[in-house]
C-alpha positions as CSV (number, residue, x, y, z in Angstrom):
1,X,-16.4,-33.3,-2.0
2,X,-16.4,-36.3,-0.1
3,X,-18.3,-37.3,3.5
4,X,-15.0,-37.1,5.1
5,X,-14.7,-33.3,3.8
6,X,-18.2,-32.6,4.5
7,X,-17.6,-34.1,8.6
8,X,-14.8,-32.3,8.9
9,X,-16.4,-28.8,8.1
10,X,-19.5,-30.2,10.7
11,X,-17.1,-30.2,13.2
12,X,-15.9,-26.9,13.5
13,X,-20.0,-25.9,13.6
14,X,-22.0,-22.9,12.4
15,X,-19.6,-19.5,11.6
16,X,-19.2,-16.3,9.4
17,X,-18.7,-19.0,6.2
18,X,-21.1,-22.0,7.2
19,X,-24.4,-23.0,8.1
20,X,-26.9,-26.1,8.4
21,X,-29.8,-26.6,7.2
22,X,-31.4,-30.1,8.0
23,X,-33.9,-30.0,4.7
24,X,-34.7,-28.1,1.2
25,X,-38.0,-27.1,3.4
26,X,-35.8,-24.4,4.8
27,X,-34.4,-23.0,1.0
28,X,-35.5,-19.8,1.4
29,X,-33.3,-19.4,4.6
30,X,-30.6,-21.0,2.8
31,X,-31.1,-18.5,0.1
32,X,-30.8,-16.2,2.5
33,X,-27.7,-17.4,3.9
34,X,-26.5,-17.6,0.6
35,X,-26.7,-14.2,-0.4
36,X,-24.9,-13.0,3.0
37,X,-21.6,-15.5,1.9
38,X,-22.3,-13.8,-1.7
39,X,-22.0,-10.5,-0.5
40,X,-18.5,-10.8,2.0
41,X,-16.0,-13.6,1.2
42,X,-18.1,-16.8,0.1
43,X,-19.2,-19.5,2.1
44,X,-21.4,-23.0,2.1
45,X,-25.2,-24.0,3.3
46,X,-24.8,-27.7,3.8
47,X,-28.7,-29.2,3.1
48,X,-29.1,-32.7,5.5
49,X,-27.1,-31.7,8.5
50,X,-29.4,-31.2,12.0
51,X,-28.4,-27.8,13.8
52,X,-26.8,-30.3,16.0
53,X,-24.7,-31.2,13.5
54,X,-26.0,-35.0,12.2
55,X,-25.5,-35.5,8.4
56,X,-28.9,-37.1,8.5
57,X,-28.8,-35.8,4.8
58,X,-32.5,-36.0,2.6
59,X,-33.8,-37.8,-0.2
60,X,-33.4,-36.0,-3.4
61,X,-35.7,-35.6,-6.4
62,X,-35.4,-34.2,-9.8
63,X,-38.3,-31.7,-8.0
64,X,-35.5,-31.2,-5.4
65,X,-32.9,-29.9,-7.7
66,X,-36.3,-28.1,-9.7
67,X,-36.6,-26.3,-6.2
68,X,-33.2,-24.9,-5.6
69,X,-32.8,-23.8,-10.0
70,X,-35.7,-22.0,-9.4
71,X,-34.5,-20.3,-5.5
72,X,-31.3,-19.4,-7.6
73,X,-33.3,-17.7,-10.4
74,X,-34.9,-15.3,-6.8
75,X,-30.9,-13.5,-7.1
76,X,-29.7,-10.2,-8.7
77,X,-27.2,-10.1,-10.2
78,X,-27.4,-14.4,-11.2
79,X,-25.5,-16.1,-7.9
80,X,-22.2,-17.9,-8.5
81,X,-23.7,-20.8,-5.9
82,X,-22.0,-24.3,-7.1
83,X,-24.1,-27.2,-6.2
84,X,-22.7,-30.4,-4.9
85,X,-24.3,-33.9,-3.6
86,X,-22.8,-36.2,-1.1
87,X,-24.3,-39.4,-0.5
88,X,-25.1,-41.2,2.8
89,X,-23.7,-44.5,3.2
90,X,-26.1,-47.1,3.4
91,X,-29.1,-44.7,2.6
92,X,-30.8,-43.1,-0.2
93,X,-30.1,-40.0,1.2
94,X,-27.8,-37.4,0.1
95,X,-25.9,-33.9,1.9
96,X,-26.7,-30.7,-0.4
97,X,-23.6,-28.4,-0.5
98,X,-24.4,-24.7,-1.5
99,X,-21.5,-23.1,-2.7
100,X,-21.3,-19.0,-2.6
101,X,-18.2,-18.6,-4.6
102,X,-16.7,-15.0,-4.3
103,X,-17.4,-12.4,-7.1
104,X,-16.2,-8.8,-6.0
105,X,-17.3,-6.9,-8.9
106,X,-20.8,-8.4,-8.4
107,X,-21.8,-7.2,-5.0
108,X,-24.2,-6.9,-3.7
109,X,-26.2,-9.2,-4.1
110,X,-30.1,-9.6,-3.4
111,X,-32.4,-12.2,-2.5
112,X,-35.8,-11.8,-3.2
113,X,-35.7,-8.3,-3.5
114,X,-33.4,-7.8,-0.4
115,X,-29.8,-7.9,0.5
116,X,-28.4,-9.7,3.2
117,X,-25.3,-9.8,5.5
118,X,-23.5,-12.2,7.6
119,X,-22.5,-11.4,10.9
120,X,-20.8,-14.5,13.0
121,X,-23.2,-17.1,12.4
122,X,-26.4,-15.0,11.9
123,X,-27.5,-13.9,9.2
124,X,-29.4,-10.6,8.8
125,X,-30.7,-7.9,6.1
126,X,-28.1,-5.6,5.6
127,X,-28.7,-1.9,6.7
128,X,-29.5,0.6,3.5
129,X,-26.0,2.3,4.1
130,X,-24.0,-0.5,3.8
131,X,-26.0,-1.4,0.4
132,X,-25.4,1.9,-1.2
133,X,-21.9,1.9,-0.6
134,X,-21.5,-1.0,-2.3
135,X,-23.8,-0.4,-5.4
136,X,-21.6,2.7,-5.7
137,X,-18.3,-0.2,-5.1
138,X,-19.9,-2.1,-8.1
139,X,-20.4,1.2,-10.2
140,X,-16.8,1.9,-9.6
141,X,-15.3,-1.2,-10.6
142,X,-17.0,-1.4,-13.8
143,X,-17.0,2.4,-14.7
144,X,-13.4,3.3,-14.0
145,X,-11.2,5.8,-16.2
146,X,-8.1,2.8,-16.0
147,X,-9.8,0.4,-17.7
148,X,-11.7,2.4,-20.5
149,X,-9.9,2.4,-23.9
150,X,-7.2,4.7,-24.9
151,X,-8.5,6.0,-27.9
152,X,-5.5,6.9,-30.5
153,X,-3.2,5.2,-28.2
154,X,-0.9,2.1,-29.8
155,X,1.7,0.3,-28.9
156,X,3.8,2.4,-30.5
157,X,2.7,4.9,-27.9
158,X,4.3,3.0,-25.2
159,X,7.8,2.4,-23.4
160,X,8.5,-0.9,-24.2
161,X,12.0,-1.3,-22.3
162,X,9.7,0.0,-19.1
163,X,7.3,-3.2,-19.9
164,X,10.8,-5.9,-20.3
165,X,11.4,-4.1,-17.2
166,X,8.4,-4.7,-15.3
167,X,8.5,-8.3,-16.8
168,X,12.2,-8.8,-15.4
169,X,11.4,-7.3,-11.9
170,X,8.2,-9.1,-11.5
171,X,10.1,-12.6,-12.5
172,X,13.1,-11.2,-9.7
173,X,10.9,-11.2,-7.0
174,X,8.8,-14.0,-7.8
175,X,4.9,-11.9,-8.7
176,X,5.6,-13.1,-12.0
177,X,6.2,-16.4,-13.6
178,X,9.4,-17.2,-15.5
179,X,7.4,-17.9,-18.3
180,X,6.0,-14.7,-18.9
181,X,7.9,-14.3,-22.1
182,X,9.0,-11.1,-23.8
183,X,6.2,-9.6,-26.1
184,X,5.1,-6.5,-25.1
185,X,1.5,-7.5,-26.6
186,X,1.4,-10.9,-24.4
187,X,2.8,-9.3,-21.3
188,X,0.0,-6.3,-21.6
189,X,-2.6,-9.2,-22.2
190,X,-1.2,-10.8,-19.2
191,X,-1.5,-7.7,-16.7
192,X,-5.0,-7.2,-18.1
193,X,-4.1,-3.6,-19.8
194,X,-5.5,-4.5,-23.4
195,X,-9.5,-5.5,-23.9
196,X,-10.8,-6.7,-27.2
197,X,-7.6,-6.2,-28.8
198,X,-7.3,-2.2,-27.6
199,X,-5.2,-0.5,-24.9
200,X,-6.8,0.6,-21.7
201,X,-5.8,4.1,-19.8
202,X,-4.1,2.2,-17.5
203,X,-1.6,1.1,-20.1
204,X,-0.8,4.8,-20.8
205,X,-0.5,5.6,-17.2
206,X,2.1,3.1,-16.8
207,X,4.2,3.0,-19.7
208,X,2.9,5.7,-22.0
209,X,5.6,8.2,-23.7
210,X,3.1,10.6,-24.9
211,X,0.9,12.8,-23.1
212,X,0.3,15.7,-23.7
213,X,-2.4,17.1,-24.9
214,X,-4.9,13.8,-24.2
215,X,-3.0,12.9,-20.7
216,X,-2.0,16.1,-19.0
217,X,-2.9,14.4,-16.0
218,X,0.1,12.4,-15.8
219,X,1.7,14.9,-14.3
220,X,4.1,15.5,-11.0
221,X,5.1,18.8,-9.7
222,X,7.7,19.3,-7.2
223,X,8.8,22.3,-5.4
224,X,11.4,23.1,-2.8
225,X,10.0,26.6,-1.2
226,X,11.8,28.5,1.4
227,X,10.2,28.8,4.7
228,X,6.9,27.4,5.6
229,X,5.1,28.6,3.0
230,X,4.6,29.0,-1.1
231,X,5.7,32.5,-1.5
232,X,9.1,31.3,-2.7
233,X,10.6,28.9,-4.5
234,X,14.1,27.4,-3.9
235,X,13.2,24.9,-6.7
236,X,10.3,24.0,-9.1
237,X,9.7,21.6,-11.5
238,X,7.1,19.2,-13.5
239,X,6.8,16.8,-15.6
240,X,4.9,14.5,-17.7
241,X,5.6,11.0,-18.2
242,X,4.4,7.4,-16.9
243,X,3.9,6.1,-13.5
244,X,7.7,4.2,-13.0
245,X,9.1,7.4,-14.6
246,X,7.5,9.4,-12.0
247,X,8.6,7.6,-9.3
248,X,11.9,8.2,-10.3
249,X,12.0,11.9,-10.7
250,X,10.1,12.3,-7.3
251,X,12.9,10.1,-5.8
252,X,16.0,12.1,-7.4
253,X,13.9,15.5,-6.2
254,X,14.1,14.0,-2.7
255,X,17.7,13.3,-3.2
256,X,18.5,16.7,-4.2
257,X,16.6,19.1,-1.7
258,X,16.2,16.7,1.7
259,X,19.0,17.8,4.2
260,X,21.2,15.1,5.3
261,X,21.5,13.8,8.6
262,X,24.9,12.3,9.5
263,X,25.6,9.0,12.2
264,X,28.6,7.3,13.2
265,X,29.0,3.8,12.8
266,X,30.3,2.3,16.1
267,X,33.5,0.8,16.2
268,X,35.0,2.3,13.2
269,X,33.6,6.1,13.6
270,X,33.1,6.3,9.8
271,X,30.4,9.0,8.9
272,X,26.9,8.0,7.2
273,X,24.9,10.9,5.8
274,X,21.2,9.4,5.6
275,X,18.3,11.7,4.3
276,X,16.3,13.6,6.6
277,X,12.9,11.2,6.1
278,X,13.4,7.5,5.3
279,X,13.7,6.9,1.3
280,X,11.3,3.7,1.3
281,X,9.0,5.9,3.7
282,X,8.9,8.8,1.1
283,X,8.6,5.9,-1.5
284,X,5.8,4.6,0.0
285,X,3.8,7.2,-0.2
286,X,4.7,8.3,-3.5
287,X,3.7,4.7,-4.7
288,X,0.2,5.2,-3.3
289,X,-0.4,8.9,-4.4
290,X,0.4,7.1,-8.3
291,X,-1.8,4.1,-7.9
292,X,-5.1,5.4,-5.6
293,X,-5.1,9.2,-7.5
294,X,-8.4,9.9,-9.4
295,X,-7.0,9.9,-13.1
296,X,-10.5,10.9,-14.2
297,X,-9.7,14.5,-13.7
298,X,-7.3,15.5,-16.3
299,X,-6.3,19.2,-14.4
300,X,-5.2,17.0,-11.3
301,X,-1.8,15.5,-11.1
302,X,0.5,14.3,-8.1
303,X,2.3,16.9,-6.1
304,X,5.5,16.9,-3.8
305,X,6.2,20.2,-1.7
306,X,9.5,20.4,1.0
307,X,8.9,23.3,2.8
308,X,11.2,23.8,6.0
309,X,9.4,22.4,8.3
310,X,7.4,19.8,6.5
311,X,7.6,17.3,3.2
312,X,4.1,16.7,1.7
313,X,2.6,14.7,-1.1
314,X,-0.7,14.7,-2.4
315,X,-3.0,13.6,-5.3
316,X,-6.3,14.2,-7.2
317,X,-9.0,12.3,-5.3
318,X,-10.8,11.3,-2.8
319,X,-10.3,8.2,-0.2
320,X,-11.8,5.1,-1.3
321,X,-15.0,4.2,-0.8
322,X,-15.4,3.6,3.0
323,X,-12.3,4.5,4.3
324,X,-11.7,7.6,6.2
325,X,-8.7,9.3,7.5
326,X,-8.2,7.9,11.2
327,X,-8.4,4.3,9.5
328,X,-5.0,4.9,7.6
329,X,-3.3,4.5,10.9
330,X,-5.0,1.0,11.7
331,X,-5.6,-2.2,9.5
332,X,-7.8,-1.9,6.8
333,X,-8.3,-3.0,3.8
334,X,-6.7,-2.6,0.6
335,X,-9.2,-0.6,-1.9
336,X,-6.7,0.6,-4.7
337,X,-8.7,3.2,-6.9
338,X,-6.9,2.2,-9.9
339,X,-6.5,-1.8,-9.3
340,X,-4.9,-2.4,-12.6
341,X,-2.3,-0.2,-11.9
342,X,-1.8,-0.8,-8.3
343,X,-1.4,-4.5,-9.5
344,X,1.3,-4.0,-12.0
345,X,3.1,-1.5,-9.5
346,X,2.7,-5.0,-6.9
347,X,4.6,-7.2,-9.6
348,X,7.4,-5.0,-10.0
349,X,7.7,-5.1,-5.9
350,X,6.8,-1.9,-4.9
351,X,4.6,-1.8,-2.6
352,X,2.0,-4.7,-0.8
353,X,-1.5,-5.6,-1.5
354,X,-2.8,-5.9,2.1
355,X,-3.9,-2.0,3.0
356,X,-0.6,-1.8,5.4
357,X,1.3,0.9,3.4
358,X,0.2,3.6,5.7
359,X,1.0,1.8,8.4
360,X,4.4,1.0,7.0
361,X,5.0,4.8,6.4
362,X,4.2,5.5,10.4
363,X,6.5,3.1,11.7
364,X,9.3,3.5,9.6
365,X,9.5,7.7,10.4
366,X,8.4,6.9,13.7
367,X,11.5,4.8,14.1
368,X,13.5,7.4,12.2
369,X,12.8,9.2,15.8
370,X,10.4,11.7,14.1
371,X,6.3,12.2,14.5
372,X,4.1,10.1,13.4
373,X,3.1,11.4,9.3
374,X,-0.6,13.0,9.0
375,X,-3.0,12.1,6.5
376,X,-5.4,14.0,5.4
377,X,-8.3,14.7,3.1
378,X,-9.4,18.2,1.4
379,X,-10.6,19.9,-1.5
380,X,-10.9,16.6,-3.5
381,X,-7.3,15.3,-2.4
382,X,-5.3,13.0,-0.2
383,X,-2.3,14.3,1.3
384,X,0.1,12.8,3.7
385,X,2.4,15.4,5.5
386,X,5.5,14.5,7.1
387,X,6.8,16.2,9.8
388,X,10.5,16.6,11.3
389,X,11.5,16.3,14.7
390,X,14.0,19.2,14.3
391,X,14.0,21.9,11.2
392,X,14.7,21.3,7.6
393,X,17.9,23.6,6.8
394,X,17.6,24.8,3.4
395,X,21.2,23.2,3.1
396,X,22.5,19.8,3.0
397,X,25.4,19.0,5.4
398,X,27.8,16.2,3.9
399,X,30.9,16.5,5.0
400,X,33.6,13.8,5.4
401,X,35.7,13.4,8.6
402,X,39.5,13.4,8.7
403,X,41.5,10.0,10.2
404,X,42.5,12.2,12.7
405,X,38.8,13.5,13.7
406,X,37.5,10.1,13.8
407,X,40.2,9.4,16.1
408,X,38.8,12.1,18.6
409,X,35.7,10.5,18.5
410,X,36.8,7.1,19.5
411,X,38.7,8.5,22.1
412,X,35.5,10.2,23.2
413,X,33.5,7.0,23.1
414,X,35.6,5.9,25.9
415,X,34.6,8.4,28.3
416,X,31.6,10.3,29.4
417,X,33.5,13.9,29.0
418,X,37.4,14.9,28.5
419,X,39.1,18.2,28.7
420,X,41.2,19.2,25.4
421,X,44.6,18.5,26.7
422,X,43.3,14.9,28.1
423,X,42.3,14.3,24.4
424,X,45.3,15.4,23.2
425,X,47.3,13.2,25.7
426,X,45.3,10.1,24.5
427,X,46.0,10.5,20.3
428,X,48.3,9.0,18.4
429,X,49.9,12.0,16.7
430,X,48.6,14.8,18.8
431,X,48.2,18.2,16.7
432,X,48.7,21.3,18.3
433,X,45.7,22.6,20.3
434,X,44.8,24.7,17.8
435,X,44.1,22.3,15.3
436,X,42.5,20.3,17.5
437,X,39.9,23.3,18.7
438,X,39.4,23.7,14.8
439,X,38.8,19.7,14.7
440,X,36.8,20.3,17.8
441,X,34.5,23.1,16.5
442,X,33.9,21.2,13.2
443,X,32.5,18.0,14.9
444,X,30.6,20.1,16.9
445,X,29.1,21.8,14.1
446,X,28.3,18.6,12.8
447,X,26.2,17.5,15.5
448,X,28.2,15.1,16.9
449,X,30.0,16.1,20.1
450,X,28.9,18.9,22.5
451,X,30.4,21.0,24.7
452,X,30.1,22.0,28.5
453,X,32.2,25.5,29.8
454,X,34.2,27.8,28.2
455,X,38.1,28.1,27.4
456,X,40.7,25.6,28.8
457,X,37.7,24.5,31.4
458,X,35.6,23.5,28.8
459,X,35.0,19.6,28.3
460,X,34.1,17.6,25.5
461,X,31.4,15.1,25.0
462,X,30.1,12.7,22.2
463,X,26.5,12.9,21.4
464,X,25.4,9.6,22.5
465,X,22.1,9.8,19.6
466,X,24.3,9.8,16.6
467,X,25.9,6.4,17.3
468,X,23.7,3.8,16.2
């Protein structure tokens, strides 16, 4: 660090990351200070600049650096705090930069028996609340079930094609470097899922081929019930197997029992059957179910329920530490339960780090013209319950139109509302009436005219919603 550096931070004066202190006679202040920066994102105490911003900077003595070892030996757990000296031109002087570097699996920190929190550029002692939640934070991250070993577990024990997979995807969309290499031992290394030469849970979770009877909580049930409750079941299913795997089978389920909503492409009035809910909506949320679920209870699992007038999918677990249910529809941060896995699921592209995933799941069925999802939290589990704007038929229409039906709807593009024999008039090859009220009657079914009157007064109109 250089003076230049140093003025340049000056300028921009006092703030959530910086402060001044003008001599080493204010180090406990600093310390202080310090311990906020420690405990939210890092920062700098700059020792030999006024409050007014001089870099007067101070003589310093092997006591001087004696002093600060000795205000840095005052911190639990040790402080990361590097310590830099800027000389003075044409002085004997020197600027002390204090360096809080950022260690999340540390917090929180104390100072002299206290902890301490930086709001704008005050700093304060941080309220008992906030402290316990992050003791419990710190607990969490070094206790967790994804990152204890998997005892009996090799690599045998794992999908290896699933790991050159990950390794190809993450390299496709630039999370992983091309030099990653092929060796399942090296890439598990790499994506931190071995310690000390011995797989972690989270390995098993994400590429595991073996479950039961040690990992019965690798689970995913779906069901497709009929009506709006469990009494009966149009489909049920489960399975074992790892995360990606998972994924997968929830996404065919989907595929299967969602109904199918059909659109007309302008212009060329070719018919697009879409599925009720948007895929990377449902996808989404399936993502975060696998990567935030509480693995540490091995009768919980991942579930997926259509009922007809809802889709819901919930997990094992509560929200992380902090967040509650309103927040999921705002920014927040991102607080993965299981960060190994959530990271590996990030590499392969599915899903961001930056706590907008609920956020994305809103807009996109929001957009989709439906209500916005609900999230919820009860009984030990997250759920997130998406709702229709119409009903969910227990059927899935797919049908494809005739040239001579698309031609009907072009011609009723053209016009607010037409009789039958003015839409006879206007077609190429005109049918006879009959089979034109038949073509009529099946395009209504579909959803995509509608009809105003009754016999040879009714008229015909295109439903203006369905061409997008």
């Amino acid at each position: 660090m250089e003076l230049t550096d140093v003025a340049g931070m000056v300028a921009g004066g006092e703030s959530e990351t910086l402060e001044f202190k003008k001599s080493t006679a204010q180090l406990p202040r600093a310390a202080e200070t310090l311990c906020a920066f420690l405990n939210a994102g890092g920062g700098t105490v700059l020792i030999g600049v006024t409050p007014e911003g001089a870099l007067t900077g101070q003589q310093v003595a092997d006591s001087t650096l004696q002093d600060i070892a000795n205000t840095l030996r005052r911190f639990e757990p040790p402080a990361p705090v590097e310590i830099k000296r800027i000389n003075v031109p044409n002085t004997d002087r020197q600027i002390i930069a204090l360096q809080a570097v950022p260690s999340g699996d540390s917090l929180p920190f104390i100072y002299d028996g206290r902890p301490y929190q930086r709001t704008g550029s005050t700093t304060s002692i941080m309220p008992q609340e906030r402290y316990q939640q992050l003791l419990l934070n710190r607990t969490h991250s070094r206790q967790r079930w994804e990152n204890l070993p998997a005892s009996g577990v090799s690599l045998d024990d794992l999908d290896q094609e699933e790991i050159l997979r990950t390794v190809r995807s993450g390299i496709s969309v630039g999370r992983l470097p091309e030099s990653t290499g092929s060796n399942p031992v090296d890439v598990l290394d790499r994506l931190g899922l071995r310690a000390r030469g011995e797989l972690l849970n989270a390995a098993v979770v994400l590429f595991g081929t073996r479950f039961l009877p040690d990992y019965p909580q690798c689970q995913l049930r779906m069901a497709r019930f009929k009506g709006i409750d469990k009494s009966e079941f149009l489909d049920n299913r489960q399975t074992h197997s790892h995360g990606f795997q998972l994924l997968d089978e929830a996404m065919l389920f989907l595929q299967r029992h969602l109904p199918v909503a059909g659109r007309i492409q302008p212009g060329i009035f070719e018919r697009v059957d879409e599925p009720l809910f948007p895929l990377v909506a449902l996808r989404e949320a399936l993502v975060n179910a696998i990567c935030h679920r509480d693995y540490a209870h091995p009768g919980g699992g991942i579930s997926l329920a259509i009922y007809d007038n809802r889709l819901e999918i919930w997990s094992e677990g509560t929200l992380p530490f902090g967040l509650r249910v309103e927040d999921l529809k705002h920014d927040h941060p991102s607080r993965p339960r299981n960060p190994l896995i959530a990271d590996v699921f990030y590499r392969r592209g599915l899903f961001e780090r930056w706590g907008r995933g609920t956020q994305k799941i809103i807009e996109l069925c929001v957009r989709a013209g439906h209500p916005e999802p609900e999230f919820v939290e009860q009984a030990g589990a997250v759920g997130v319950r998406f709702l229709p704007s119409g009903y969910i038929a227990p059927h899935r229409v797919a049908h494809d139109l005739t040239a001579r039906q698309r031609e009907v709807l072009h011609i009723l593009a053209q016009k607010e509302a037409m009789p039958l024999r003015e839409i006879r008039a206007r077609m190429s090859a005109a049918p006879s009436d009959r089979t034109l009220q038949q073509d009529l009657a099946h395009l209504k079914t579909l959803g995509l005219i509608d009809a105003e009157g009754r016999g040879r007064g009714a008229t015909y109109n295109l439903v203006r919603d369905k061409i997008e």
